[in-house]
N, C-alpha and C positions, 0 to 999 in steps of 0.2 A: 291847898290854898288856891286861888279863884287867881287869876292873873288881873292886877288892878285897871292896865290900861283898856280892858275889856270890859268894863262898868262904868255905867253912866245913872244919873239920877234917875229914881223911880225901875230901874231894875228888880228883876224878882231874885233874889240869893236864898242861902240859908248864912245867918248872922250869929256864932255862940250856939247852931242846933235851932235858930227858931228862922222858919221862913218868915220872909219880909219883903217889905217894898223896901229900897234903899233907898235915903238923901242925901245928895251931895256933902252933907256935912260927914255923916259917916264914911261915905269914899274917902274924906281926908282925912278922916281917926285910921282908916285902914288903911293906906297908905303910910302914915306918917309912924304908924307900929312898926310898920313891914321894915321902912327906912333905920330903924331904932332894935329890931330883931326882936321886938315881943310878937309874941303868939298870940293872933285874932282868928279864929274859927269863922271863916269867910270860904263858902263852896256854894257850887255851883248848882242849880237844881235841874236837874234831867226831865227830859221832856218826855210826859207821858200823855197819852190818851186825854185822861180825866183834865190835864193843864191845857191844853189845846183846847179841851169845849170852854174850860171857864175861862180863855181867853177869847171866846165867840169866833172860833171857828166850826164848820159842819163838814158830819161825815157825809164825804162824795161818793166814793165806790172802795171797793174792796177786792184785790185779787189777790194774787199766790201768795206774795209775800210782803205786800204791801196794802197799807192802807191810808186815804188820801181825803184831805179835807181843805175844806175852801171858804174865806172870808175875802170878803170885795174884790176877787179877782186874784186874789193869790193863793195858791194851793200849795199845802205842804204834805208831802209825801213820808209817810214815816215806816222805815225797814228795825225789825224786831235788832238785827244787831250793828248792822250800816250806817245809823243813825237816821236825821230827817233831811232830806231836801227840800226847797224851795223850788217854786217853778211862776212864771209870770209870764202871758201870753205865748203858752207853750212851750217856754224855753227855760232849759236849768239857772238857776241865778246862783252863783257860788260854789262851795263845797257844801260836803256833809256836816252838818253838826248836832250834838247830842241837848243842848244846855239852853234853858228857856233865857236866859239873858242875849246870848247869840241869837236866838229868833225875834227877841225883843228890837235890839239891833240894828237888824237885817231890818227888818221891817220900817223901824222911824227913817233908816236910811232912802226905802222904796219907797213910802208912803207922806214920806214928811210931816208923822203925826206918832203920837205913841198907839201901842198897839192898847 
């Protein structure tokens, strides 16, 4: 189960098994289950490759064990089991994290726009 206070509208989950954009309406149906102790199939979706392009990011370069891709000036760095970093005029922004909703996050945070 997805930790609620780390979802925001228009997040990418998996909802019941089916990926989705989330609405704040359903944040409160999950939520308000959570509070009541019914089971909402609410997870996280892992950030792969293929989710980063179709979030309009591009591959930058490639070494040993990392590969690294860049939209408008932020590069994310992704290690096969480390997870992804972030990085912004050179410098790490954060921790490591696995889950396209934390990069979703991350991002409107940085950018003050959705990703």
């Amino acid at each position: 189960m997805i930790d609620i206070r780390e979802l925001r509208n228009g997040n990418i989950i998996y909802l019941n098994g089916q990926k989705r954009v989330i609405s704040a309406e359903e944040i409160a149906f999950i939520e308000k289950c959570q509070l009541l102790g019914i089971n909402v199939d609410a997870t996280a979706v892992k950030i792969t490759e293929e989710a980063i392009k179709g979030l309009g990011f591009e591959f930058d370069f490639e070494n040993v064990s990392n590969r690294v891709y860049t939209k408008d000036g932020i590069k994310i760095q992704i290690h096969p089991t480390e997870g992804v970093a972030l990085y912004g005029n050179g410098n790490r922004i954060g921790k490591s994290f696995f889950y396209i909703h934390q990069l979703q996050n991350l991002w409107f945070f940085l950018q003050g726009k959705e990703l």
